[in-house]
C-alpha positions in Angstrom: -30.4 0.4 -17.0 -27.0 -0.1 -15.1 -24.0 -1.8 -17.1 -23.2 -5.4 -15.6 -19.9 -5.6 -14.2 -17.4 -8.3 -16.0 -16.5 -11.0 -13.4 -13.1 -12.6 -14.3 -12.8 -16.3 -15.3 -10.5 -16.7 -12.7 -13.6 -15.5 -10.5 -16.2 -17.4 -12.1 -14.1 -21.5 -12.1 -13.5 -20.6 -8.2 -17.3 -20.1 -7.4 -18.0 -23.0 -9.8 -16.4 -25.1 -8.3 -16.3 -24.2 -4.7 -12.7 -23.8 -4.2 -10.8 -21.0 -2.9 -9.5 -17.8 -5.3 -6.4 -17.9 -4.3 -6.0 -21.4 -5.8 -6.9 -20.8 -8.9 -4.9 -17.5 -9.5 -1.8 -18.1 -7.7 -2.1 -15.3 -4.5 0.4 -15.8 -1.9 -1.5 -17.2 1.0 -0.1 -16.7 4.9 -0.8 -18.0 8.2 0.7 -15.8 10.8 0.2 -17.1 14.6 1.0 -14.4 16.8 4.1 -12.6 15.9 6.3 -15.6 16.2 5.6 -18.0 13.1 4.3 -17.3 9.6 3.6 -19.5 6.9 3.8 -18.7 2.9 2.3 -20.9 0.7 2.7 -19.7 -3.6 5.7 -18.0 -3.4 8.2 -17.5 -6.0 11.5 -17.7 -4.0 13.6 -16.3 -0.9 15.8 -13.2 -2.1 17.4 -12.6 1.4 17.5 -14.1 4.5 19.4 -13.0 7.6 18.2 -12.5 11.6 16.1 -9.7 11.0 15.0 -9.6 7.4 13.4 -12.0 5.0 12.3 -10.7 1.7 10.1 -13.1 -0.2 9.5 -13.3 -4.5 5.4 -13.4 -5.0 3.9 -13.3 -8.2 2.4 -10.2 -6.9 5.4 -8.7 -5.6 7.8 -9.0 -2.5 7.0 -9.8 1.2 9.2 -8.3 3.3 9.6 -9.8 7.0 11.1 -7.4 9.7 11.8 -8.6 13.4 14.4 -10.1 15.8 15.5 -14.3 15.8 13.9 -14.8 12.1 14.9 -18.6 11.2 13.9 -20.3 7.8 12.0 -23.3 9.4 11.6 -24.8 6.1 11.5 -23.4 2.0 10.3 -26.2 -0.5 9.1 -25.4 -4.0 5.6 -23.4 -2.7 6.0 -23.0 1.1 8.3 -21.3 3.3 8.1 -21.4 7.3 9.5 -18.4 8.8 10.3 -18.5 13.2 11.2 -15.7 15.1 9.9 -12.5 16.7 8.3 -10.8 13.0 7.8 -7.0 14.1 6.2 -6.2 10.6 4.8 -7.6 7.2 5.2 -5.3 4.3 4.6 -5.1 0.4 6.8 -3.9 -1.5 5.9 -3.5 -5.6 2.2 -4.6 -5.3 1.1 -5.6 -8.8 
């Protein structure tokens, strides 16, 4: 007989009850339309800012945001609204 895989908690409350898994354990969750706007929601903070760089505390790690015109739309306490022309997405220190 095969072993049964464990299935985190985390796992199992989200399928319980019916909500995303990304809610319940805190993943970073963006919305990128085109190449011009992205959305953050459950980040941890902005550690720079400037026209062509945003870098972006996770719990996972750090978002870094490369392009051309990059604005702060808006950063509140789990959300951050970044405009501009975004040339690339990367991950930096995945845990």
């Amino acid at each position: 007989m095969g072993q049964r895989k464990k299935v985190p908690v985390a796992h199992k409350l989200a399928d319980f009850l019916d909500i995303p898994l990304d809610t319940v354990i805190d993943w970073p969750r963006m919305t990128l339309s085109g190449n011009k706007n992205l959305t953050i929601i459950n980040h941890r903070g902005v550690i720079e800012y400037d026209q062509t760089l945003v870098r972006i505390n996770t719990r996972f790690g750090e978002l870094k945001i490369s392009g051309s015109g990059l604005t702060l739309v808006s950063a509140v306490k789990d959300e951050v609204v970044v405009d501009g022309k975004i040339n690339q997405l990367e991950w930096i220190d995945w845990r």
